[in-house]
C-alpha positions in Angstrom: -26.5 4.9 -2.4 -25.8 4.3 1.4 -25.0 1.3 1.2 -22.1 2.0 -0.9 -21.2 4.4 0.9 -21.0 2.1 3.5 -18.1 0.2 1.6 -15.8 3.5 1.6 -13.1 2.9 3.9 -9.9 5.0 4.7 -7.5 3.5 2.1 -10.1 3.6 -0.8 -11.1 7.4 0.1 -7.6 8.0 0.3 -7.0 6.8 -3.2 -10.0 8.2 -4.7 -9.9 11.6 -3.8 -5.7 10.7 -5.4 -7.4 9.7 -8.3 -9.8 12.7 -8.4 -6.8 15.2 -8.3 -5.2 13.5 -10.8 -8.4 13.4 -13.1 -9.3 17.0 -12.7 -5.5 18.3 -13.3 -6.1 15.8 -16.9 -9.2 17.4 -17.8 -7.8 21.1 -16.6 -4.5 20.7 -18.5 -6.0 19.1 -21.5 -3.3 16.2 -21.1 -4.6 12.4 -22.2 -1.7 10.4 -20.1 -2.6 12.6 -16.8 -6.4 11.6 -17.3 -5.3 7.8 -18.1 -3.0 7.9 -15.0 -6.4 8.9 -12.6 -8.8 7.0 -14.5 -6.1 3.7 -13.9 -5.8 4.8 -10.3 -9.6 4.5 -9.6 -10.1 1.1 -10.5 -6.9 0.0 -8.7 -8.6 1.4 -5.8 -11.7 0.0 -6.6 -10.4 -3.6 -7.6 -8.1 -2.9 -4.6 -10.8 -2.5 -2.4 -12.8 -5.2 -3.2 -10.2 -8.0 -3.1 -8.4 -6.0 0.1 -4.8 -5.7 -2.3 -2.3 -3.5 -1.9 -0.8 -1.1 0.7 -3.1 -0.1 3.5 -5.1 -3.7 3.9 -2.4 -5.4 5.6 -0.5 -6.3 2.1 2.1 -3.8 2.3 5.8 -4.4 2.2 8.1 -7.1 4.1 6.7 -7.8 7.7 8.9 -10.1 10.2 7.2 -12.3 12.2 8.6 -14.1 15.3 9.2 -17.8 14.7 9.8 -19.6 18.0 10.9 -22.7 16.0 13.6 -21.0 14.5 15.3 -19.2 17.7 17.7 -22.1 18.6 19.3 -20.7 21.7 22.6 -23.1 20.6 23.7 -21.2 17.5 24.1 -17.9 19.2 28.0 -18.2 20.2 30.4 -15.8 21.8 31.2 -13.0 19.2 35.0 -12.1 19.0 35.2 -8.0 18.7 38.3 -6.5 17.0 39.5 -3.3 18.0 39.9 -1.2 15.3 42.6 2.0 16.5 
């Protein structure tokens, strides 16, 4: 038991306890796609946690990165402003 409790990091608490809400508000409300909603949310955080997927382990989004190959201090020429009145 401690050792897996050991594995419980910020982003799969996170999503648990999600999960949890969502479960208990199924079973409260007597609705079926509510509890198939939590009960699909725990094991992507699970199967999320154990590959490292998703948003919160570094997965998340677009993230630019600074290629000093690319910058080509040549291309950048003078710009030409017009003054719109």
């Amino acid at each position: 038991m401690q050792k897996l409790l050991s594995k419980i990091d910020f982003t799969l608490a996170f999503r648990l306890i999600l999960s949890a809400a969502m479960l208990y508000t199924g079973y409260q409300q007597n609705d079926k796609m509510t509890l198939m909603f939590g009960l699909f949310l725990a094991i992507y955080a699970i199967i999320g946690n154990k590959y490292k997927v998703g948003c919160g382990y570094n997965g998340c989004g677009y993230t630019p990165r600074y290629d000093a190959k690319k910058d080509q201090k040549e291309d950048a020429k003078e710009i030409d402003y017009t003054e719109i009145k």
